[in-house]
C-alpha positions as protocol buffer text, in pm:
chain_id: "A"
residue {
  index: 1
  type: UNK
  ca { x: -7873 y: 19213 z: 939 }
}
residue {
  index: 2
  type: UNK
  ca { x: -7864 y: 19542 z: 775 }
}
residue {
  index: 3
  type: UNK
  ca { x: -7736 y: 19836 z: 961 }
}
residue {
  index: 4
  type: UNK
  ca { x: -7768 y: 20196 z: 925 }
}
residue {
  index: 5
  type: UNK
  ca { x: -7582 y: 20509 z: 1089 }
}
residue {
  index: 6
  type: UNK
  ca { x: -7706 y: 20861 z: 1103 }
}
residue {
  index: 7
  type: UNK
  ca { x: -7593 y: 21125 z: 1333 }
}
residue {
  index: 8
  type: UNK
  ca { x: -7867 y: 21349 z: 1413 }
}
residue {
  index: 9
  type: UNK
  ca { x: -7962 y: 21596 z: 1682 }
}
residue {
  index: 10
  type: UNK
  ca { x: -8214 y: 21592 z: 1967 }
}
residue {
  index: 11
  type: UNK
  ca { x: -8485 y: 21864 z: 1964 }
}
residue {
  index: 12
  type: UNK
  ca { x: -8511 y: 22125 z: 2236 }
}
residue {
  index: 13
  type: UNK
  ca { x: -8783 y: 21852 z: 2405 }
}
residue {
  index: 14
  type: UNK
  ca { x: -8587 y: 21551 z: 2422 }
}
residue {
  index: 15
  type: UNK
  ca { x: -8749 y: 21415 z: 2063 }
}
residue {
  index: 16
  type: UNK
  ca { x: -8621 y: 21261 z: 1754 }
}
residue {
  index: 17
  type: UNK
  ca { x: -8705 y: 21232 z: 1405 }
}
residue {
  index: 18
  type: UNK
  ca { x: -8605 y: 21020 z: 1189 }
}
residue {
  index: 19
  type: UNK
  ca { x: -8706 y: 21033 z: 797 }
}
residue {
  index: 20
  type: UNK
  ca { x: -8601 y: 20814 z: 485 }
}
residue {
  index: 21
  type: UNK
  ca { x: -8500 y: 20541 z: 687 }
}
residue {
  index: 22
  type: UNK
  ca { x: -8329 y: 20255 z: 409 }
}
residue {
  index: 23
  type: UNK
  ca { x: -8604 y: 20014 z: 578 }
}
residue {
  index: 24
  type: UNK
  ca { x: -8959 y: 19883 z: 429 }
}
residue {
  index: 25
  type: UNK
  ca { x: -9236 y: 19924 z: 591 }
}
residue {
  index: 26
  type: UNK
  ca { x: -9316 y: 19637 z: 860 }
}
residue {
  index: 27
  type: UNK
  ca { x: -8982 y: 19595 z: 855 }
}
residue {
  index: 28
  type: UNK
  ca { x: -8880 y: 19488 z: 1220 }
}
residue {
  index: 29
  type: UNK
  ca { x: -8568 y: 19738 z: 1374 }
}
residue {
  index: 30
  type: UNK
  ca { x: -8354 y: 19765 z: 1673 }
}
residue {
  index: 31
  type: UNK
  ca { x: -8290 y: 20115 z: 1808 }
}
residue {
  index: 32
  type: UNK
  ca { x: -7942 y: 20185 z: 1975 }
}
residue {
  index: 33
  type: UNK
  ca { x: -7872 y: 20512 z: 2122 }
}
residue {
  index: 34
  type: UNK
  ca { x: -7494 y: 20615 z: 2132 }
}
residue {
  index: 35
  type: UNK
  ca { x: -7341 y: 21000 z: 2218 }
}
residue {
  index: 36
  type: UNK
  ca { x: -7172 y: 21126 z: 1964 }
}
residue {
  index: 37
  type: UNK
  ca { x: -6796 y: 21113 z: 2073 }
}
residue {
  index: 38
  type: UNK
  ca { x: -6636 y: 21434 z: 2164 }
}
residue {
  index: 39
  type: UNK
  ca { x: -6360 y: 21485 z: 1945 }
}
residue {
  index: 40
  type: UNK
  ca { x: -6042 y: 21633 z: 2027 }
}
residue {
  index: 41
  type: UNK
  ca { x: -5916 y: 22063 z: 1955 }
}
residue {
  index: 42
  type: UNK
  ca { x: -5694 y: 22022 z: 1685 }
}
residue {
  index: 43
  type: UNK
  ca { x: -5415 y: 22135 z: 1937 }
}
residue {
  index: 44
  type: UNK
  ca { x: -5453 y: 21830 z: 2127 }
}
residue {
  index: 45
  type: UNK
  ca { x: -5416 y: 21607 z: 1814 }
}
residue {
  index: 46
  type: UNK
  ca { x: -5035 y: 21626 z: 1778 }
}
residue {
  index: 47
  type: UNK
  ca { x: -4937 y: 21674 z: 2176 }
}
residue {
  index: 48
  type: UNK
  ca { x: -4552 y: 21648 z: 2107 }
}
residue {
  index: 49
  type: UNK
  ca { x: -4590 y: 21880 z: 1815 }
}
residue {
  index: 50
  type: UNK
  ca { x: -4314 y: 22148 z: 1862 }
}
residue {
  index: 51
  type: UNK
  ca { x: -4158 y: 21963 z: 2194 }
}
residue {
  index: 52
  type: UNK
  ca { x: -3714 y: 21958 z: 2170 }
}
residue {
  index: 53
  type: UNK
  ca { x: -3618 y: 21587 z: 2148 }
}
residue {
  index: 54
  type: UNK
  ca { x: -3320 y: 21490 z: 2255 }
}
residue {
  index: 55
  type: UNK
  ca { x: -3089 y: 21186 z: 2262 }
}
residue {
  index: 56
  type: UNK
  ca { x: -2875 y: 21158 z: 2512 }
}
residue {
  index: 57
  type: UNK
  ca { x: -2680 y: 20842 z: 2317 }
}
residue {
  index: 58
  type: UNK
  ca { x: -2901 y: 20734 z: 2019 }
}
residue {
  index: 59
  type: UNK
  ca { x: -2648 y: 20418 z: 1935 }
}
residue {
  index: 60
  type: UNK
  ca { x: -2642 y: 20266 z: 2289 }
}
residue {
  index: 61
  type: UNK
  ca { x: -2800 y: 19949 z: 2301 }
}
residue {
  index: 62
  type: UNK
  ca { x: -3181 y: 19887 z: 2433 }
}
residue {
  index: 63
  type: UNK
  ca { x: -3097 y: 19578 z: 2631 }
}
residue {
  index: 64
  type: UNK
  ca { x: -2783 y: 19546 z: 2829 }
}
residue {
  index: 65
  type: UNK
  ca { x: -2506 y: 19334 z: 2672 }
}
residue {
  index: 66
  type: UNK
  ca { x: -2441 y: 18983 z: 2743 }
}
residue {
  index: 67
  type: UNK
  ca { x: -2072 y: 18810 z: 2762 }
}
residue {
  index: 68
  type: UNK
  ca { x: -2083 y: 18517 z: 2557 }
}
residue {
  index: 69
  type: UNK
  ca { x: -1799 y: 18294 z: 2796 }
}
């Protein structure tokens, strides 16, 4: 199955047209209609952009230690 993507826009009515189509004539389609994701503001893209980081104590250990005995 061949598939195709174009993003186009809806007319003021509701109504879409779509030209130049990579299809033959006869050709039998499917139609899916998908919104267009909104995309995030570029501010939102890098939230901890300018935030102070801190470590407490970088070289402590992520798991607790065990006692070999």
């Amino acid at each position: 199955m061949k598939a195709h993507r174009i993003e186009i826009t809806l007319t003021e009515n509701g109504t879409l047209n779509l030209k130049d189509l990579p299809f033959q004539a006869g050709d039998a389609v499917e139609i899916i209609i998908l919104e267009s994701p909104k995309y995030p503001s570029e501010s939102n893209l890098y939230p901890l952009r300018g935030k102070v980081i801190r470590y407490d104590d970088p070289f402590e250990p992520a798991t607790p230690e065990t006692k070999n005995i």
